[in-house]
MMTF fields as JSON, N, C-alpha, C and O atoms, coordinates in Angstrom:
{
  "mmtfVersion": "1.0.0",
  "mmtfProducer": "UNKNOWN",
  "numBonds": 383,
  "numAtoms": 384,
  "numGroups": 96,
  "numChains": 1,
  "numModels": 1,
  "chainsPerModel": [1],
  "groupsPerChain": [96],
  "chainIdList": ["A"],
  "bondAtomList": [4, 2, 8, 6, 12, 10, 16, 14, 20, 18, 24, 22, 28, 26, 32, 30, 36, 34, 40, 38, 44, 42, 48, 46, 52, 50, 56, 54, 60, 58, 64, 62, 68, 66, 72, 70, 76, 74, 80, 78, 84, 82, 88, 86, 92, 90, 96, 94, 100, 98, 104, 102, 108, 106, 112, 110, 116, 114, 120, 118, 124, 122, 128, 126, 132, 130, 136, 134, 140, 138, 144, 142, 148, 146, 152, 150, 156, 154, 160, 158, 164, 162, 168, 166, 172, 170, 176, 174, 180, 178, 184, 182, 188, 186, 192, 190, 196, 194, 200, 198, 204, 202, 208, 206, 212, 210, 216, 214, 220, 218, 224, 222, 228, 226, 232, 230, 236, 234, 240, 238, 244, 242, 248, 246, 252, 250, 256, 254, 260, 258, 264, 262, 268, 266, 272, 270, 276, 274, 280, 278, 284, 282, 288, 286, 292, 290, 296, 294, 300, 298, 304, 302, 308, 306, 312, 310, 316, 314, 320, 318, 324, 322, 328, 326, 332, 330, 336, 334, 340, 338, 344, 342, 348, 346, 352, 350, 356, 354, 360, 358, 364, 362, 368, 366, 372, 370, 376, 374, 380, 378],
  "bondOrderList": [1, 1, 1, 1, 1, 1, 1, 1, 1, 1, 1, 1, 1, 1, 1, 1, 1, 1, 1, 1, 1, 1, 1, 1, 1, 1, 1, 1, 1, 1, 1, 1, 1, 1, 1, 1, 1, 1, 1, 1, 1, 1, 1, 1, 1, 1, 1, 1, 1, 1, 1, 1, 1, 1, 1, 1, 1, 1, 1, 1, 1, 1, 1, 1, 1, 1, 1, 1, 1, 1, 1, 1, 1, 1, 1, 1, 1, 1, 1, 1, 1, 1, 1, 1, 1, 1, 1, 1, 1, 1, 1, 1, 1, 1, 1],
  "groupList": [{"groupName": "UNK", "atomNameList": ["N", "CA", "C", "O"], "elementList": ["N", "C", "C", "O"], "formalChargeList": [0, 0, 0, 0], "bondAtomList": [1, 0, 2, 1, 3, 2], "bondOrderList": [1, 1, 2], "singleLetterCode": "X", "chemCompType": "L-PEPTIDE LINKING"}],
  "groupTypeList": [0, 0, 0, 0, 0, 0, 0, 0, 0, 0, 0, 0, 0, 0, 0, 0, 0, 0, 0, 0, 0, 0, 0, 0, 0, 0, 0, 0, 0, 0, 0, 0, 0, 0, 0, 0, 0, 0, 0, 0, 0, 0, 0, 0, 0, 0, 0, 0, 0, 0, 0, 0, 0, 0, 0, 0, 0, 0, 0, 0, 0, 0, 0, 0, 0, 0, 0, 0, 0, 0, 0, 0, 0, 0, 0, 0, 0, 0, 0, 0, 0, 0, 0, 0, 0, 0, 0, 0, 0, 0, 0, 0, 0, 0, 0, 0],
  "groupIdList": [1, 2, 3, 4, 5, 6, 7, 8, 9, 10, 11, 12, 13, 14, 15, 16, 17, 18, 19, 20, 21, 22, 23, 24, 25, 26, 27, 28, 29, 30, 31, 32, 33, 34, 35, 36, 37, 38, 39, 40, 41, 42, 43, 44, 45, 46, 47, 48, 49, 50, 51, 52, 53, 54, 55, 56, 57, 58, 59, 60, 61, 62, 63, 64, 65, 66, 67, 68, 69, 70, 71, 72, 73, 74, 75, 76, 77, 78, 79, 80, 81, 82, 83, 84, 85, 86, 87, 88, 89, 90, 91, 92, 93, 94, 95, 96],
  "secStructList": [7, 2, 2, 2, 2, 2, 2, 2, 2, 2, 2, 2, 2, 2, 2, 2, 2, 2, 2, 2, 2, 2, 2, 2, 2, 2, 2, 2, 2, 2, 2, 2, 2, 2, 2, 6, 1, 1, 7, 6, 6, 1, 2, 2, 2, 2, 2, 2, 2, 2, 2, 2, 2, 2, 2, 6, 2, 2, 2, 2, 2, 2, 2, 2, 2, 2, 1, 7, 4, 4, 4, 6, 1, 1, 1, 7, 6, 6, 1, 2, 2, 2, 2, 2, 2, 2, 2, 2, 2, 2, 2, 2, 2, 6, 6, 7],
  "xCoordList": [126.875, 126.889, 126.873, 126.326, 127.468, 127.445, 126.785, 126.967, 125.615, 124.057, 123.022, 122.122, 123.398, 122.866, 122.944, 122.148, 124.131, 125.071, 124.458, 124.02, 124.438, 123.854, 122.427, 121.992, 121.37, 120.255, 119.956, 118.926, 120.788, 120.479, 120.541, 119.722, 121.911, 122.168, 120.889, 120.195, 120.693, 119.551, 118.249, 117.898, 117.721, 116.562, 117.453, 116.769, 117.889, 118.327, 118.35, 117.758, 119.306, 118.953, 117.561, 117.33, 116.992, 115.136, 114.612, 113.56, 114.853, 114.157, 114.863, 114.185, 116.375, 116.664, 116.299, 116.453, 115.715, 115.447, 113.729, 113.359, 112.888, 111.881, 111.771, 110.951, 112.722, 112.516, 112.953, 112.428, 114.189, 114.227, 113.319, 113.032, 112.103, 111.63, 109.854, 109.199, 109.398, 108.906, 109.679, 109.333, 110.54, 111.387, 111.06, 110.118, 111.898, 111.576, 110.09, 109.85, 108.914, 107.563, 106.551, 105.486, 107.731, 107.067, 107.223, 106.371, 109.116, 109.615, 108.855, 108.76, 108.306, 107.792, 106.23, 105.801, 105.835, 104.2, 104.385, 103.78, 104.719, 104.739, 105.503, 105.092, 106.196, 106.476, 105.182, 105.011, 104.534, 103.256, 102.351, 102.045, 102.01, 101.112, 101.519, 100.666, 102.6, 103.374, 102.728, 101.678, 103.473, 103.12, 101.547, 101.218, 100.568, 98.833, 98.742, 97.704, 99.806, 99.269, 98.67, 97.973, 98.7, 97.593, 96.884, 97.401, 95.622, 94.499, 94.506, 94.278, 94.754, 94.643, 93.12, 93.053, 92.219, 90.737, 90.351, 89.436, 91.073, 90.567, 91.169, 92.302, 89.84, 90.055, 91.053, 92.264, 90.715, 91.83, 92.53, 92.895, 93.052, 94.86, 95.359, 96.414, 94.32, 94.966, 95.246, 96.285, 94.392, 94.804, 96.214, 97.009, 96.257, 97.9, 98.953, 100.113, 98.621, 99.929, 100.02, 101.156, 98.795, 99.47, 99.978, 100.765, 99.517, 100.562, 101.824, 102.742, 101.938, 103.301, 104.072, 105.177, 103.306, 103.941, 104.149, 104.916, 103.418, 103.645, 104.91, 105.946, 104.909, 106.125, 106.915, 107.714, 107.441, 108.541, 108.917, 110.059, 107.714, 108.12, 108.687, 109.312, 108.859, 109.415, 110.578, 111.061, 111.365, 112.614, 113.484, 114.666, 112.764, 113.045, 113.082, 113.88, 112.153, 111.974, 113.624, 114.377, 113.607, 115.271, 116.383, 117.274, 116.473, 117.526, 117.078, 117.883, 115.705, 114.855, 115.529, 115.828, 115.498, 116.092, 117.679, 118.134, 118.343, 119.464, 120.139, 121.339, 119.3, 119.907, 118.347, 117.29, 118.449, 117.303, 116.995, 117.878, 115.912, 115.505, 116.298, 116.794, 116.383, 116.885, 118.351, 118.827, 118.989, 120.388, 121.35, 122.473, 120.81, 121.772, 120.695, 120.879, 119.386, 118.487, 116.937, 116.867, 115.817, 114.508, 113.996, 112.868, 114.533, 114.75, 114.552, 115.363, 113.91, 114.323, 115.562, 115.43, 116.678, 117.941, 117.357, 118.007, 116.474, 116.581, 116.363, 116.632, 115.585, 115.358, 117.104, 117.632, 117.76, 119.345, 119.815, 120.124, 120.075, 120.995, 120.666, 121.273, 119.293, 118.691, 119.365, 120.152, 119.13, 119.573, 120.504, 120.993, 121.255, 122.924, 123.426, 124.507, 123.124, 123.5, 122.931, 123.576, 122.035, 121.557, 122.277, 122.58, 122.442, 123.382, 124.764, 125.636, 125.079, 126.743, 126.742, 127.694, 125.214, 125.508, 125.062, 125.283, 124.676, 124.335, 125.638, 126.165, 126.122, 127.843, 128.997, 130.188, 128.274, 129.632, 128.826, 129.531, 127.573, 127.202, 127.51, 127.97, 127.321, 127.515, 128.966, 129.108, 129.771, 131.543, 131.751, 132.93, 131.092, 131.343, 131.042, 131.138],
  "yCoordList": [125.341, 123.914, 123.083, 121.982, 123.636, 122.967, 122.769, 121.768, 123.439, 123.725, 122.573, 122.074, 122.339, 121.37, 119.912, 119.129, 120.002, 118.504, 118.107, 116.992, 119.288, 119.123, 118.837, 117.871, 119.616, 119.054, 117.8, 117.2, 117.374, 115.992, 115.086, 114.176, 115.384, 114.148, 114.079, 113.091, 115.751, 115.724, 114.707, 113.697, 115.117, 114.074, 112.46, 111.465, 112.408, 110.982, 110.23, 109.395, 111.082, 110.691, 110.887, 110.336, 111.455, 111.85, 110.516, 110.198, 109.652, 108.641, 107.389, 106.729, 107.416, 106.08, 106.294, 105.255, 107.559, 107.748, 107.03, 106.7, 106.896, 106.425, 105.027, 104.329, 104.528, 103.624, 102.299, 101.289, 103.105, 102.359, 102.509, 101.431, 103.705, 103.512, 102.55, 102.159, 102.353, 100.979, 100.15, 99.994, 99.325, 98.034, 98.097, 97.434, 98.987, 98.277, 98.589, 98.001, 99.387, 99.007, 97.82, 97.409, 97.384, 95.78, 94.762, 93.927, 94.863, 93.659, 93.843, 92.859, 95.235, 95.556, 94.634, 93.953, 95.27, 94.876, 93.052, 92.418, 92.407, 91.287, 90.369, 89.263, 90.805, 90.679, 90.399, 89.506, 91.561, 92.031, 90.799, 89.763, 91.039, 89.758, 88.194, 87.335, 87.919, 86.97, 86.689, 86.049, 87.271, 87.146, 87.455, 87.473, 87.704, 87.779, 88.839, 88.942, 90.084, 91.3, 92.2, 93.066, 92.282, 92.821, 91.678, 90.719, 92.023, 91.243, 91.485, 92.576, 90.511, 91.083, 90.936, 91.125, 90.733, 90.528, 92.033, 92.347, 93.156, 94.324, 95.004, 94.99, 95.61, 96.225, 97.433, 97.349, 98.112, 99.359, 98.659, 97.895, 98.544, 97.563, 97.232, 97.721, 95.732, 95.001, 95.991, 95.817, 96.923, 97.962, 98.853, 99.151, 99.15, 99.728, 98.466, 98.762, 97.522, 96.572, 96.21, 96.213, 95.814, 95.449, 96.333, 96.025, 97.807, 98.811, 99.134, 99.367, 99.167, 98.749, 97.645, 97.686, 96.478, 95.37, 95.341, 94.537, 96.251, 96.448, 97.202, 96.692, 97.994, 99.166, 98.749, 99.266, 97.689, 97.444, 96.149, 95.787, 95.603, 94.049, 95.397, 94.567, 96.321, 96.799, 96.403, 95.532, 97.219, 96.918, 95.718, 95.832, 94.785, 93.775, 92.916, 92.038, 92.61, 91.247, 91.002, 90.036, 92.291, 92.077, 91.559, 90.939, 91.676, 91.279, 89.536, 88.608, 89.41, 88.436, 86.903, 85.722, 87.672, 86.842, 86.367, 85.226, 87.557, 86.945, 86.368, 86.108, 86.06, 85.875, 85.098, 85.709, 84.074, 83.058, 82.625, 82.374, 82.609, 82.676, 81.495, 81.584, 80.317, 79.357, 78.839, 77.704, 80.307, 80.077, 80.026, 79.526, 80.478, 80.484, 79.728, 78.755, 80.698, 79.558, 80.529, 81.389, 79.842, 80.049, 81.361, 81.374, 82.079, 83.729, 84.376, 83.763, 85.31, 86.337, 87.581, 88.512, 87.457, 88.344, 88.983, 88.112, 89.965, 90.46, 92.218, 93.269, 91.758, 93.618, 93.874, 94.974, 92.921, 93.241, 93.786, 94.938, 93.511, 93.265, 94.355, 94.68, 94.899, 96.4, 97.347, 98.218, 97.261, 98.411, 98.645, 99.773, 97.194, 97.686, 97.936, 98.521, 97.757, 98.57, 100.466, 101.45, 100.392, 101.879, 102.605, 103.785, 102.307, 103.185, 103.04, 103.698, 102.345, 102.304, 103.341, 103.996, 103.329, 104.224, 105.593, 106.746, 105.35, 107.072, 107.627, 108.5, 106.938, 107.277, 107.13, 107.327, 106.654, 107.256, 108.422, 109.274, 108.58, 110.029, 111.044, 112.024, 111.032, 111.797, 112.342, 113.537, 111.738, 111.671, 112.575, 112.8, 113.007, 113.713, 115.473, 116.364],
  "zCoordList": [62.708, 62.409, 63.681, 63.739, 64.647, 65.849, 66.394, 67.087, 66.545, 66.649, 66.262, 66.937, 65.081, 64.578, 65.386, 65.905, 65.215, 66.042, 67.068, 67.35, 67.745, 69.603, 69.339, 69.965, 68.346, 68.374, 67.879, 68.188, 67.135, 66.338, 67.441, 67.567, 68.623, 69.359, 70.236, 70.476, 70.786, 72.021, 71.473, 72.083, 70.403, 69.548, 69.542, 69.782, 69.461, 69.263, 71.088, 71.772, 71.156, 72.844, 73.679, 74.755, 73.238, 73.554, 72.702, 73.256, 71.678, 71.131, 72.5, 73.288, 72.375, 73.223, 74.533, 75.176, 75.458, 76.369, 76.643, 77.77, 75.459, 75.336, 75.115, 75.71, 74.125, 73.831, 75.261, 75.731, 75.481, 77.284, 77.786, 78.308, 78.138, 78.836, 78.596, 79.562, 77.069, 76.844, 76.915, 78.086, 76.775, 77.175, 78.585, 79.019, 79.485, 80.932, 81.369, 82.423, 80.866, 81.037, 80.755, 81.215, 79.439, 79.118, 79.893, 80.197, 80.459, 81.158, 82.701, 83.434, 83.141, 84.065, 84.671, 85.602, 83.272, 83.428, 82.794, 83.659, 82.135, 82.112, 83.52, 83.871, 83.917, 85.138, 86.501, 87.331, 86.193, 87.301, 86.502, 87.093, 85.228, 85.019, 85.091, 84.862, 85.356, 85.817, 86.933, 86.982, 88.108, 89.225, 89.645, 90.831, 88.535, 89.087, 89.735, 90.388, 89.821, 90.709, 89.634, 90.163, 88.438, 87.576, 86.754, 86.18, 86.849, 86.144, 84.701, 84.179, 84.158, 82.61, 82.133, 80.918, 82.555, 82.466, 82.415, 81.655, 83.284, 82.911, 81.414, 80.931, 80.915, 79.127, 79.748, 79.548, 80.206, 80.052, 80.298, 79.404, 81.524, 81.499, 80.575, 80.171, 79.643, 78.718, 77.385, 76.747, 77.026, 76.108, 76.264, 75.373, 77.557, 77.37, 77.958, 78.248, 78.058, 78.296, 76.904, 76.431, 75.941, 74.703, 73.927, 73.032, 74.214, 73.213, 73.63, 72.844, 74.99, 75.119, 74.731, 74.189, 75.098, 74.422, 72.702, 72.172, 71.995, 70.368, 70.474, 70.048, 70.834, 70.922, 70.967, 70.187, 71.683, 72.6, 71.491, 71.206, 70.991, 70.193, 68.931, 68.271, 68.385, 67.269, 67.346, 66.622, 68.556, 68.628, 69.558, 69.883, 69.825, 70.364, 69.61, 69.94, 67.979, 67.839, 66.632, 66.501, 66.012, 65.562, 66.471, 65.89, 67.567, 68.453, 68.713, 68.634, 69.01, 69.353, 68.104, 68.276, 67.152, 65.598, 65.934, 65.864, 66.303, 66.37, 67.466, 67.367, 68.841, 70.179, 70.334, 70.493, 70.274, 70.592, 72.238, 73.059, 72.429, 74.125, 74.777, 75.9, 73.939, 74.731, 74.57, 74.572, 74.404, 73.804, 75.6, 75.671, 76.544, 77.915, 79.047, 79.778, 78.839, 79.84, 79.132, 78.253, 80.06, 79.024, 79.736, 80.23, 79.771, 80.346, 78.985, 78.291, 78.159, 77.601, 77.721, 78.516, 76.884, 77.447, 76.601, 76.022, 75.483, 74.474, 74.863, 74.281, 76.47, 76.33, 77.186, 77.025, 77.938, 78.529, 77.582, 77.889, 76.379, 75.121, 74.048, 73.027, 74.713, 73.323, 74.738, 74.371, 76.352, 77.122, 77.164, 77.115, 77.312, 77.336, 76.026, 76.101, 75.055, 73.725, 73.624, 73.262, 73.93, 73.947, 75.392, 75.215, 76.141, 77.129, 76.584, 77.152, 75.655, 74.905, 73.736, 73.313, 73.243, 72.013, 72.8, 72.429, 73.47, 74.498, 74.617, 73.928, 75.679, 76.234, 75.356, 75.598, 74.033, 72.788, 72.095, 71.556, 72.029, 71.386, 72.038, 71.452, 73.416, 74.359, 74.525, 74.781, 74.426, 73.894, 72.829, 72.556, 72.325, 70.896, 71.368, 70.524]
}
């Protein structure tokens, strides 16, 4: 049975290990297109910045609903607030 346990968490922690790592590829690359150091005029580029950017809007736009952009300043906190929740539920699964 214990067996089980450990694999369920490892998969679970293998999903939040991904899912962090679209969040900070979105805040990454919107960042870069911010600042004009990637061209969004190129098709490959713009094809994987927007599937990252789909990915990442899954689990962002629920948080997005309840923590509104212009609730502290006109910053997006929403990918802070999905990381620092997923390294909390890591380090309490991980506890077990």
């Amino acid at each position: 049975m214990d067996i089980l346990v450990f694999a369920f968490l490892a998969v679970v922690k293998c999903a939040f290990n991904f899912i962090e790592f679209v969040v900070i590829a979105d805040v990454l690359l919107s960042w870069l297109i911010f600042a004009r150091i990637l061209d969004n005029r190129n098709q490959l580029l713009w094809s994987l910045i927007s599937s990252v950017n789909r990915l990442a809007n899954i689990v962002l736009d629920p948080i997005r609903k309840k923590i509104p952009a212009n609730l502290v300043t006109s910053v997006d906190l929403s990918p802070f607030f999905l990381l620092l929740g997923l390294v909390f539920l890591t380090m309490s699964l991980m506890a077990y």
